[in-house]
KOLMIPA-572541 format. One record per residue (C-alpha): x, y, z; residue in three letters; residue number from 1. Coordinates in steps of 0.1 Angstrom, whole numbers, padded with zeros to 4 digits, always signed. Example, Ala and Ser with C-alpha at 12.3 -4.5 7.8 and 13.67 -1.06 7.14 Angstrom:
2
{c1=+0123, c2=-0045, c3=+0078, type=ALA, seq=1}
{c1=+0137, c2=-0011, c3=+0071, type=SER, seq=2}
END
This chain:
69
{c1=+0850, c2=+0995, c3=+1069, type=UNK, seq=1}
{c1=+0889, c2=+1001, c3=+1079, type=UNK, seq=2}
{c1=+0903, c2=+0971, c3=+1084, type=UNK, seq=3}
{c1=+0930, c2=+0971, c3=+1113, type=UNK, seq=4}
{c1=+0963, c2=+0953, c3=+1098, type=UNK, seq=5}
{c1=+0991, c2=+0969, c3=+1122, type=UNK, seq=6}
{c1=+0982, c2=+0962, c3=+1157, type=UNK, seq=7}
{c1=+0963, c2=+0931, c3=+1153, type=UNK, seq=8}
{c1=+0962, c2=+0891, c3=+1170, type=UNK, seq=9}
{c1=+0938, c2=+0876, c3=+1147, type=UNK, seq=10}
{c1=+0936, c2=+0863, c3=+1111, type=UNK, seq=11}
{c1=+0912, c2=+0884, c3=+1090, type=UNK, seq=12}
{c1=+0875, c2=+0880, c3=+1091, type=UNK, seq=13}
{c1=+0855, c2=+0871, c3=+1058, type=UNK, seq=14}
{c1=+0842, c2=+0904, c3=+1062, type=UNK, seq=15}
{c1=+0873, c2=+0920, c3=+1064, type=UNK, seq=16}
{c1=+0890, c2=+0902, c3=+1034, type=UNK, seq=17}
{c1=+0862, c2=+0916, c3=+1016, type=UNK, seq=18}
{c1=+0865, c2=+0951, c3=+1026, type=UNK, seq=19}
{c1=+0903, c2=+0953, c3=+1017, type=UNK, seq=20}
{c1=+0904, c2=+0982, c3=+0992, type=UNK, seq=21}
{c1=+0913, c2=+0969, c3=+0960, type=UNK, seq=22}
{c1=+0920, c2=+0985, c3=+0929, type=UNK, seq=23}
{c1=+0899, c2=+0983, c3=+0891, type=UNK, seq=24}
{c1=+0922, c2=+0952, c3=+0882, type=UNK, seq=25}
{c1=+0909, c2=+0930, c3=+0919, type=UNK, seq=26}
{c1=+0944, c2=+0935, c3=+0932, type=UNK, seq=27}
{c1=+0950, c2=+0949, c3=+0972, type=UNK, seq=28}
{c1=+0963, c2=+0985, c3=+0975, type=UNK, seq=29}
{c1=+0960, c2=+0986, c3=+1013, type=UNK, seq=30}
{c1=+0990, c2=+0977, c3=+1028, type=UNK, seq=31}
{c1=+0995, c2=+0943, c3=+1010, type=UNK, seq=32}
{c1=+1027, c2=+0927, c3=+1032, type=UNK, seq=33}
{c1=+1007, c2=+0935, c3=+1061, type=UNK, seq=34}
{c1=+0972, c2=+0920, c3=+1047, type=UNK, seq=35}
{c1=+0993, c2=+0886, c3=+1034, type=UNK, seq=36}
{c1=+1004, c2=+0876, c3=+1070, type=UNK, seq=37}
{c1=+0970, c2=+0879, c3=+1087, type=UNK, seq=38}
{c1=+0952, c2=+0862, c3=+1054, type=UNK, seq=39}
{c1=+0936, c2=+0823, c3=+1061, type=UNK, seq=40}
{c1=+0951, c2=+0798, c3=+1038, type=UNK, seq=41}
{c1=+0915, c2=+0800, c3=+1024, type=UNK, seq=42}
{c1=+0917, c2=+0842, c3=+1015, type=UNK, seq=43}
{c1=+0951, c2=+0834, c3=+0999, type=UNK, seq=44}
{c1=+0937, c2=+0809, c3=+0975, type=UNK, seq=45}
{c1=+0909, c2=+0836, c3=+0963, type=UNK, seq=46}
{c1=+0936, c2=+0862, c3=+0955, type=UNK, seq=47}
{c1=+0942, c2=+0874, c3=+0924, type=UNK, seq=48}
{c1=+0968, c2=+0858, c3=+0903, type=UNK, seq=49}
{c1=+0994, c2=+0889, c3=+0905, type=UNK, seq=50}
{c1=+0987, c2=+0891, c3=+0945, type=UNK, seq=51}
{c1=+0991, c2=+0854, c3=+0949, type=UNK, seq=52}
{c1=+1030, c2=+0864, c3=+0933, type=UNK, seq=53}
{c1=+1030, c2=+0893, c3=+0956, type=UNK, seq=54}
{c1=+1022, c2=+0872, c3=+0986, type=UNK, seq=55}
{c1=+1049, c2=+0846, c3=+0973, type=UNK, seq=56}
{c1=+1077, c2=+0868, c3=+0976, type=UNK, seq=57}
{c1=+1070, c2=+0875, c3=+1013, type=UNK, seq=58}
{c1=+1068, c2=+0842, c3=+1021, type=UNK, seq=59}
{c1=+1101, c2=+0838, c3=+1004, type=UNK, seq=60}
{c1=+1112, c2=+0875, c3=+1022, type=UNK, seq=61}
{c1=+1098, c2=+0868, c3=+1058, type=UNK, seq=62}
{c1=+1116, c2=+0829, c3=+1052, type=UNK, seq=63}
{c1=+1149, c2=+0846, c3=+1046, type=UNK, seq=64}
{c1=+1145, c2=+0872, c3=+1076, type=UNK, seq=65}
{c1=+1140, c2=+0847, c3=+1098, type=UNK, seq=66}
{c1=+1169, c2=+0823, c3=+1088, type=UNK, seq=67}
{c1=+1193, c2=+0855, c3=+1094, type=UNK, seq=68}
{c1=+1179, c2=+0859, c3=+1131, type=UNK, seq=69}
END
C-alpha cells in the first residue's frame, strides 16, 4: 500500500500508519515531515522514540513558520 501524504484532507487511517515504510530500527523513511502533520495524537504516541524527536522539531519548525507569517 502507498500511502498518499502530499495531496491529502484527512488524518491517516490505522491502516495507513501501519503501512508507512519504516526502516530495520521502526523509524519512518517515507517522507516523515509530511507523515507527522497528518498523524492522530494517538499514531504520534506509538512512534518510536527518535521519531517522536523528529516530529518535535516540526512542531517547533511549523510553530516558528507560522509566527513569521
Amino acid at each position: 500500500m502507498t500511502v498518499e501524504l502530499i495531496e491529502r484532507t484527512t488524518k491517516l487511517t490505522n491502516a495507513e500508519f501501519r503501512a508507512l515504510r519504516r526502516n530495520t530500527d521502526g523509524r519512518i523513511t517515507d517522507d516523515f515531515e509530511m507523515a507527522w502533520i497528518w498523524m492522530t495524537e494517538a499514531q504520534k504516541e506509538r512512534l518510536h522514540g527518535d521519531d517522536w524527536s523528529r516530529g518535535v522539531d516540526v512542531d517547533e519548525e511549523l510553530s516558528y513558520l507560522a509566527a513569521e507569517f
